[in-house]
DRENTORKOL-3810 file (N, C-alpha, C; in nm, 4 decimals):
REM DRENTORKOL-3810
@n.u->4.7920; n.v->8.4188; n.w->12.6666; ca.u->4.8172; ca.v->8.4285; ca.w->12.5232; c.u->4.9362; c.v->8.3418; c.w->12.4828
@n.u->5.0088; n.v->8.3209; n.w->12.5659; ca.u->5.1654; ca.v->8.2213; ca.w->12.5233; c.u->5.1482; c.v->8.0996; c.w->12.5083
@n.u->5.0407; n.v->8.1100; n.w->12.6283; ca.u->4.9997; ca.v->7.9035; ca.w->12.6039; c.u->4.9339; c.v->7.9211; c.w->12.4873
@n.u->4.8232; n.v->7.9893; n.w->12.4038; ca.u->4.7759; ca.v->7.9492; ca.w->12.2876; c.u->4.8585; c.v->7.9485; c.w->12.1736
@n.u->4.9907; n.v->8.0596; n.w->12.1619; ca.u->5.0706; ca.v->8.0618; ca.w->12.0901; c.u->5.1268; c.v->7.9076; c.w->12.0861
@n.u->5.1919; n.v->7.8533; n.w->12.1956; ca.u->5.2585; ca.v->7.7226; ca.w->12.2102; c.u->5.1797; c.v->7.6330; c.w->12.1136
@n.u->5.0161; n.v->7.6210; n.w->12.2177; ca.u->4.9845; ca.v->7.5062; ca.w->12.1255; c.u->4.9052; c.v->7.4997; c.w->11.9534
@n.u->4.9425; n.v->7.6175; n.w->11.9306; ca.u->4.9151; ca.v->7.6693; ca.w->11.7673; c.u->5.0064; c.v->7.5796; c.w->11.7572
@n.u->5.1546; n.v->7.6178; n.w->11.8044; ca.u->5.2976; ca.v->7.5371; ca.w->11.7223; c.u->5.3079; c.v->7.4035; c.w->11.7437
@n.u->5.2232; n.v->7.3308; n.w->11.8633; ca.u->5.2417; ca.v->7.2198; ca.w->11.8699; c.u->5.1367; c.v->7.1233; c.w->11.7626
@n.u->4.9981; n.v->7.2356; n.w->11.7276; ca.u->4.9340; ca.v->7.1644; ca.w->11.6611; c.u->4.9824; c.v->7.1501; c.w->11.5167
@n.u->5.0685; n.v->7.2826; n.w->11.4691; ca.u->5.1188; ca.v->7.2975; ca.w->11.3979; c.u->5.2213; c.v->7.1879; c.w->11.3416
@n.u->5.3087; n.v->7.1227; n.w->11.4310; ca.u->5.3793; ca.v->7.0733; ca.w->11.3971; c.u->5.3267; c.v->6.9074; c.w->11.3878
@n.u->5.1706; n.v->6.8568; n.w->11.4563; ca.u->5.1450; ca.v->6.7342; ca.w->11.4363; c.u->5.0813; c.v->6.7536; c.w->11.3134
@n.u->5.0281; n.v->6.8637; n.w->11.2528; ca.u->4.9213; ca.v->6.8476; ca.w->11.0655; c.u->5.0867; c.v->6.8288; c.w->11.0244
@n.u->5.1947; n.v->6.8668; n.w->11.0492; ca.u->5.2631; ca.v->6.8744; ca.w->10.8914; c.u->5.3185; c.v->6.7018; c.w->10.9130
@n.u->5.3688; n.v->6.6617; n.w->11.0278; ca.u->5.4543; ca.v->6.5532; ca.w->11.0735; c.u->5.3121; c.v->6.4156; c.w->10.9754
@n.u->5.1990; n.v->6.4595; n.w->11.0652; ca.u->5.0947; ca.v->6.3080; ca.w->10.9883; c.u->5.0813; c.v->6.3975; c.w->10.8755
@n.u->5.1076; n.v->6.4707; n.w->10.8252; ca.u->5.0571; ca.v->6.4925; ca.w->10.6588; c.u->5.1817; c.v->6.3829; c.w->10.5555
@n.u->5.3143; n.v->6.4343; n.w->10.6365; ca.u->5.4284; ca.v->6.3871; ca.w->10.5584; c.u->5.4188; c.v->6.2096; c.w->10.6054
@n.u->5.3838; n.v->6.1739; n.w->10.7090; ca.u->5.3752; ca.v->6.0367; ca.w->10.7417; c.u->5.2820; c.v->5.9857; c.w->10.6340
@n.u->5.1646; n.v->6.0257; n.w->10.6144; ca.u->5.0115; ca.v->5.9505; ca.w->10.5790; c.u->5.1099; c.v->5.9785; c.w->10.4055
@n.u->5.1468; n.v->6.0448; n.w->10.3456; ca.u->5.1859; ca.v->6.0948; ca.w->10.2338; c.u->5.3545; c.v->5.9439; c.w->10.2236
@n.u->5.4100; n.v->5.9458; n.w->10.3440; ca.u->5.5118; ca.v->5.7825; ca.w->10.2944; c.u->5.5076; c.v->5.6653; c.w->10.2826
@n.u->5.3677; n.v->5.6573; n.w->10.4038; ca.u->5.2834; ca.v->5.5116; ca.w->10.4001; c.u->5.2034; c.v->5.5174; c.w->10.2536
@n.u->5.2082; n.v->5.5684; n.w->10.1719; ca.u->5.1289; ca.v->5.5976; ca.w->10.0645; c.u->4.9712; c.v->5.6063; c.w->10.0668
@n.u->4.9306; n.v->5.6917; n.w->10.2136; ca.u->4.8202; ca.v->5.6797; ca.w->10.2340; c.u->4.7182; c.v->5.8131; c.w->10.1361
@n.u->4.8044; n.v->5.9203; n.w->10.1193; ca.u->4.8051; ca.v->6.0656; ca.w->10.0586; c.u->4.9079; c.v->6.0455; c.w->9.9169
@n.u->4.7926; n.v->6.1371; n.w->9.8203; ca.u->4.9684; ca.v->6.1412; ca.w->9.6762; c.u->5.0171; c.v->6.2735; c.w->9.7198
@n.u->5.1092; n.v->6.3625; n.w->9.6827; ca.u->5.1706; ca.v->6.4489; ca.w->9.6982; c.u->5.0529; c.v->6.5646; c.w->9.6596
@n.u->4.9499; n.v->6.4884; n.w->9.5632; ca.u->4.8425; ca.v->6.6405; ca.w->9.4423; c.u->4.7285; c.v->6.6398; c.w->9.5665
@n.u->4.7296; n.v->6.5754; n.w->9.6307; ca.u->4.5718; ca.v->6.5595; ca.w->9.7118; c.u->4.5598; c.v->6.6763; c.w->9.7788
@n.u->4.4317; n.v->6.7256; n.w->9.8551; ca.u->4.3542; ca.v->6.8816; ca.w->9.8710; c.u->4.3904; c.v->6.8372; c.w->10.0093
@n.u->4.3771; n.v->6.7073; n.w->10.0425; ca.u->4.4229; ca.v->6.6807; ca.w->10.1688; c.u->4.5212; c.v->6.6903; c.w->10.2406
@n.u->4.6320; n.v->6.6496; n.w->10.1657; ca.u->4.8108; ca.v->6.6616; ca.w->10.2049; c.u->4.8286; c.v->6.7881; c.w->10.1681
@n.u->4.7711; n.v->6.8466; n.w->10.0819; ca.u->4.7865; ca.v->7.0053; ca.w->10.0834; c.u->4.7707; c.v->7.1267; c.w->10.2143
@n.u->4.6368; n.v->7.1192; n.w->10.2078; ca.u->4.5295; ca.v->7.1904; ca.w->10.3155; c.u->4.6030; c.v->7.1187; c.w->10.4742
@n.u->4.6783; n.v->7.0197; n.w->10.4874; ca.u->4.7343; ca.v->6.9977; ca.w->10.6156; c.u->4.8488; c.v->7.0908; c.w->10.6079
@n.u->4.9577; n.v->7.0379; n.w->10.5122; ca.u->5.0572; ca.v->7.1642; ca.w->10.5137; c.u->5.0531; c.v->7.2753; c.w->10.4809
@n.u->4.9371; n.v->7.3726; n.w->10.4534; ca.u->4.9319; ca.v->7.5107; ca.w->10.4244; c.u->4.8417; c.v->7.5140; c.w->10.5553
@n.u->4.7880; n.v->7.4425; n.w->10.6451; ca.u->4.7222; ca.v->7.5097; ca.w->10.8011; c.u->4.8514; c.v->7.4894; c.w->10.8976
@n.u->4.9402; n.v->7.3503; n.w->10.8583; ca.u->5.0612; ca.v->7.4008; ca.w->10.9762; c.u->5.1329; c.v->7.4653; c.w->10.9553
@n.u->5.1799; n.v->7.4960; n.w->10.8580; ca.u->5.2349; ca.v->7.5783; ca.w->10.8151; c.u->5.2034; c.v->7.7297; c.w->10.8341
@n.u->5.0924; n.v->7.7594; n.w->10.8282; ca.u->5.0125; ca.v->7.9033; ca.w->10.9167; c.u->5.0605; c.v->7.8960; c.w->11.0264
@n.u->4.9900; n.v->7.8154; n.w->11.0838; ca.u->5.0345; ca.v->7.7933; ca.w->11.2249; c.u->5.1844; c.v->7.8278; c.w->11.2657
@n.u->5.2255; n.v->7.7233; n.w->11.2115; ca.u->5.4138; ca.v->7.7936; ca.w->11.2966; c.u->5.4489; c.v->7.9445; c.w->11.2183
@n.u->5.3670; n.v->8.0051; n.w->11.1338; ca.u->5.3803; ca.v->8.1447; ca.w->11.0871; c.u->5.3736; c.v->8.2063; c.w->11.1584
@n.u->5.2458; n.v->8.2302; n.w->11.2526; ca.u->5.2307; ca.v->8.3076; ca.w->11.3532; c.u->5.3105; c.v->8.2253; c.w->11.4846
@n.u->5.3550; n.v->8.1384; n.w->11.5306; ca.u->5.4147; ca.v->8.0809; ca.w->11.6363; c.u->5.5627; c.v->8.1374; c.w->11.5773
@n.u->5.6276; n.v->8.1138; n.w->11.4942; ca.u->5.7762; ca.v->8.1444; ca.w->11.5169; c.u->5.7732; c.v->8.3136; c.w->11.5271
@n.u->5.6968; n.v->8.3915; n.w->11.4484; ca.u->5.6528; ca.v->8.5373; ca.w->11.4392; c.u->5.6457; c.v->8.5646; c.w->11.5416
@n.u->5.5583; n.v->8.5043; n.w->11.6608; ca.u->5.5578; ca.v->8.5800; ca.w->11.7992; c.u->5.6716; c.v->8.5694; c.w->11.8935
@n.u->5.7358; n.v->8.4338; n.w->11.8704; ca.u->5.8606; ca.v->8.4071; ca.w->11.9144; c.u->5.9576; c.v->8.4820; c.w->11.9073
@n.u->5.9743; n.v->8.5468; n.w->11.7946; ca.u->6.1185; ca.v->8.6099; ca.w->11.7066; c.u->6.1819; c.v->8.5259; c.w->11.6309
@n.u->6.1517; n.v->8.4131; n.w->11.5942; ca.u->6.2458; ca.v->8.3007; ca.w->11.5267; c.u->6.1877; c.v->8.3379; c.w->11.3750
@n.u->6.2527; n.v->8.4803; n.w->11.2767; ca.u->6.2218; ca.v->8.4454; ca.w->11.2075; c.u->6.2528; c.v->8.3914; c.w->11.0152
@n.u->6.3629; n.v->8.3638; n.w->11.1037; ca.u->6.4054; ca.v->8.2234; ca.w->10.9506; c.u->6.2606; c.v->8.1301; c.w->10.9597
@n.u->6.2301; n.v->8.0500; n.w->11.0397; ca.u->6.1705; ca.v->7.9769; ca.w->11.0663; c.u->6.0560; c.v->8.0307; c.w->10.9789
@n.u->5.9930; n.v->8.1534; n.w->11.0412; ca.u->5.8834; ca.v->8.1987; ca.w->10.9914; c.u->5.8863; c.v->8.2018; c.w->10.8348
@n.u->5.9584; n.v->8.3182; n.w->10.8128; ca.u->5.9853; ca.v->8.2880; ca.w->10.6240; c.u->5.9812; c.v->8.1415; c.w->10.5447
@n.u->6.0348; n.v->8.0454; n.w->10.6293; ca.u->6.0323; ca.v->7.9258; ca.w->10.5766; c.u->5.8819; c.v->7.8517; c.w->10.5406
@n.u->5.8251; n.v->7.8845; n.w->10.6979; ca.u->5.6851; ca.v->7.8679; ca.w->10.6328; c.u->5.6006; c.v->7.9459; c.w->10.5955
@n.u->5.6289; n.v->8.0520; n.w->10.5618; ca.u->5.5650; ca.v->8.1193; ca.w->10.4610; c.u->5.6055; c.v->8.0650; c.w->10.2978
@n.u->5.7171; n.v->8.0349; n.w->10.2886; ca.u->5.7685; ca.v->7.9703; ca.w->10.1424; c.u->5.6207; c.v->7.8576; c.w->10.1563
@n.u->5.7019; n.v->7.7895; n.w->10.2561; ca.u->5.6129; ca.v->7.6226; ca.w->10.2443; c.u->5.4430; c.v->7.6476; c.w->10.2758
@n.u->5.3672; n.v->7.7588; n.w->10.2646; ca.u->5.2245; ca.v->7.7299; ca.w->10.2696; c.u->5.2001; c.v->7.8605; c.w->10.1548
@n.u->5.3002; n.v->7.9091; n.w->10.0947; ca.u->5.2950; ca.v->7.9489; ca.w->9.9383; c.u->5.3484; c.v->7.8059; c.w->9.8305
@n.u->5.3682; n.v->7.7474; n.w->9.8523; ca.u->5.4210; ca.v->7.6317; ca.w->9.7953; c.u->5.2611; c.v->7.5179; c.w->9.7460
@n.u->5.2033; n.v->7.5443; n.w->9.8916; ca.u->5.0769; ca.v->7.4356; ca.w->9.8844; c.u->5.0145; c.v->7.5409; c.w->9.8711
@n.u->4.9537; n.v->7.6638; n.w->9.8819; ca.u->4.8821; ca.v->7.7212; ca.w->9.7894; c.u->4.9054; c.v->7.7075; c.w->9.6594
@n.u->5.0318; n.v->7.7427; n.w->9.6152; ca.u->5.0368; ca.v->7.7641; ca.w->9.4838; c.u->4.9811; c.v->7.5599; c.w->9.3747
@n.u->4.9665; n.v->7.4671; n.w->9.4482; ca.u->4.9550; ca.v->7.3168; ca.w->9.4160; c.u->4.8161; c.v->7.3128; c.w->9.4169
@n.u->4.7682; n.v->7.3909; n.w->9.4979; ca.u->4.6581; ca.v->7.3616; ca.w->9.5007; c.u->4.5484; c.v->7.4674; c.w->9.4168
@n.u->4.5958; n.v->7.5516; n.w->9.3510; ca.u->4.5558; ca.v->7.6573; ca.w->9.2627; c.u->4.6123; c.v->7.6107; c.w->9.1243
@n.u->4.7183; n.v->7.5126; n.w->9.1031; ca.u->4.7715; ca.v->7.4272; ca.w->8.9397; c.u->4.6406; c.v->7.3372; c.w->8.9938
@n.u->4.6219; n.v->7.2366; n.w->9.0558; ca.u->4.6039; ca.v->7.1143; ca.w->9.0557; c.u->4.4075; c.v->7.1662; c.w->9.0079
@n.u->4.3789; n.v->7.2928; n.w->9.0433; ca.u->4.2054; ca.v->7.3629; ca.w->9.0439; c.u->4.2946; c.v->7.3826; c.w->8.8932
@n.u->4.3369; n.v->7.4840; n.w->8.8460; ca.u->4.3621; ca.v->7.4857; ca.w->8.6973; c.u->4.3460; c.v->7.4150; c.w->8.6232
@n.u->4.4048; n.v->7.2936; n.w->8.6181; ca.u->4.3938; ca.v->7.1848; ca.w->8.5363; c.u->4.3160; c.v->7.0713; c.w->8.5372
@n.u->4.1805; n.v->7.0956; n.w->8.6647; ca.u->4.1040; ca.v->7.0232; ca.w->8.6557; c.u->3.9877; c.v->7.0910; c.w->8.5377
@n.u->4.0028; n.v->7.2453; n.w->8.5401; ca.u->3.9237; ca.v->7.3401; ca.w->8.5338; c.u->3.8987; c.v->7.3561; c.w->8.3321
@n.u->4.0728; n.v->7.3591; n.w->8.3454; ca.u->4.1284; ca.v->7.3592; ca.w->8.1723; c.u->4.1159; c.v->7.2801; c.w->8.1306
END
């Protein structure tokens, strides 16, 4: 169970790293479902990885940051919608 925990966090941490990369090369805009949906799954991810750890500043943090891209991606459906 520890090794899957690990590599949750390791996968975790390559969606957010190429989300924020593909998003400076200007490959992603900041509104896309894409740069979203990467940082609200790694962001899960190190939820439950810092959670099982005990690290949990960490955890709260990404809980902020994959309430953050939920909440972008529920304006960005709004105002396609309105």
């Amino acid at each position: 169970m520890n090794i899957l925990i690990d590599v949750l966090g390791w996968a975790a941490m390559v969606l957010i790293v190429v989300a924020y990369a593909l998003l400076s090369a200007g490959k992603v805009s900041p509104e896309s479902k894409t740069y979203q949906w990467m940082n609200i799954t790694g962001s899960a991810g190190f939820i439950v990885n810092c959670t099982v750890k005990g690290a949990y500043p960490s955890a709260v943090l990404n809980v902020l940051w994959c309430g953050i891209g939920v909440y972008a991606l529920v304006r960005a459906r709004s105002s396609v919608v309105g």
